[in-house]
C-alpha positions as CSV (number, residue, x, y, z in Angstrom):
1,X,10.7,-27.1,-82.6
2,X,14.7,-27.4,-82.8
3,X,16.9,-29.6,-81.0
4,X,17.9,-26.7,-78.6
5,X,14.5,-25.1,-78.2
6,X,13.4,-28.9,-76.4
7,X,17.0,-28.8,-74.3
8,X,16.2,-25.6,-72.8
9,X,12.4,-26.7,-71.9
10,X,14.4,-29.6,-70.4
11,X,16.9,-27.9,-68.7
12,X,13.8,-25.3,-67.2
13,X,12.1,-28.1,-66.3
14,X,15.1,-30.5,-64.1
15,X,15.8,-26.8,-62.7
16,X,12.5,-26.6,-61.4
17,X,12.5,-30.2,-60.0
18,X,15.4,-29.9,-58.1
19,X,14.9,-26.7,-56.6
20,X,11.3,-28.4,-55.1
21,X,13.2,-30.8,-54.1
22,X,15.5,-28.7,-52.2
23,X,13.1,-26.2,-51.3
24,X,10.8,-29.3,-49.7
25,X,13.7,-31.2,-47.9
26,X,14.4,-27.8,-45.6
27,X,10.5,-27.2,-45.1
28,X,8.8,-29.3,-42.3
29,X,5.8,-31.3,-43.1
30,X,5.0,-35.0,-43.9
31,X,6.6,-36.7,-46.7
32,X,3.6,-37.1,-48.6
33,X,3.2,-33.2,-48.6
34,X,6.7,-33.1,-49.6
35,X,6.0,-34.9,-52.5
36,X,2.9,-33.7,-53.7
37,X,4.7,-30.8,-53.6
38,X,7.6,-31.9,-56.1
39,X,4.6,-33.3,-58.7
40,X,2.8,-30.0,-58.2
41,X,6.3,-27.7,-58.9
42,X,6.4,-30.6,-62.2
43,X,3.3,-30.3,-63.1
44,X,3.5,-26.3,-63.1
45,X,7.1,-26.3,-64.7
46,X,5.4,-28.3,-67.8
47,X,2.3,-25.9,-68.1
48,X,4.9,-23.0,-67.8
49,X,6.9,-24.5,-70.8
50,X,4.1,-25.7,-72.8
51,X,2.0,-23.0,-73.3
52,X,3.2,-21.5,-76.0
53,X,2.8,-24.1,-78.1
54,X,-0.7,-24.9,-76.8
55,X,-1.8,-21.5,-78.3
56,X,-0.2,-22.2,-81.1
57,X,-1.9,-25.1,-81.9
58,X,-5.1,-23.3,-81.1
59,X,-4.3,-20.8,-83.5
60,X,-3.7,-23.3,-86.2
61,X,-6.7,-25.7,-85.3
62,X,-8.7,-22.2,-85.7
63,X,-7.3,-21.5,-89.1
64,X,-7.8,-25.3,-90.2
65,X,-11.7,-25.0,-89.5
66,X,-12.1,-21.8,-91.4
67,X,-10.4,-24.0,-94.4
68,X,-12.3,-26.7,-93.9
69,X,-15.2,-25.0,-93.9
70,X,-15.0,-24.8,-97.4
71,X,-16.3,-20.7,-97.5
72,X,-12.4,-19.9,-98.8
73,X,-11.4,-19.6,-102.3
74,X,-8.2,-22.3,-102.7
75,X,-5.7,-18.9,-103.0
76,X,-6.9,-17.9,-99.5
77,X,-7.0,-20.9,-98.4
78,X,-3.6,-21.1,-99.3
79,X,-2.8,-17.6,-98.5
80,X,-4.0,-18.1,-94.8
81,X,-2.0,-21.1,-94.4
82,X,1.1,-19.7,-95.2
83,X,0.5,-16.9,-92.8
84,X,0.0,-19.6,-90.3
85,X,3.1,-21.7,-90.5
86,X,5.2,-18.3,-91.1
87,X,4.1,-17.2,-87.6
88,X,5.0,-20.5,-86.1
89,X,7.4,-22.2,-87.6
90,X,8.8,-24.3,-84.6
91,X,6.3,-25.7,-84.4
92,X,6.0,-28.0,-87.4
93,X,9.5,-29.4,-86.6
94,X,9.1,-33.0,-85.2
95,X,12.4,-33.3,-83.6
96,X,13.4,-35.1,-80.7
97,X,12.0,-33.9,-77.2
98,X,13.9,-35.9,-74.4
């Protein structure tokens, strides 16, 4: 995952705070409701961003158990692992997320 890919997620995400925020501070309603309803646009601004790469661990926690079931050759093995990490290549990168 590069350096810009994790500022945009953070960017989408602030964005998303802050217009809860407004959008709650117009509405009427207690202010426990008004909060509850910031953590709930958080919560579904980090699902939003997030779930790409939760499939794409899926996919890769799939392809490790068909390795590790030892029924491959090495060269597929191999083979199938490269195919992996070519279709997601973000998201071996360990950078920084804010």
């Amino acid at each position: 995952m590069s350096s810009q890919d994790n500022a945009d997620r953070y960017i989408s995400i602030a964005r998303a705070c802050l217009r809860a925020i407004n959008d709650t501070a117009t509405e009427s309603g207690s202010r426990e409701d008004k909060i509850q309803a910031v953590y709930q646009a958080i919560d579904d601004a980090f699902q939003a961003e997030f779930a790409e790469q939760r499939q794409a661990v899926a996919v890769m926690a799939s392809v490790l158990e068909r390795i590790a079931s030892g029924k491959l050759s090495a060269d597929e093995a191999a083979t199938l692992s490269r195919i992996t990490l070519d279709q997601h290549p973000n998201t071996s990168d360990q950078g920084q997320m804010h």
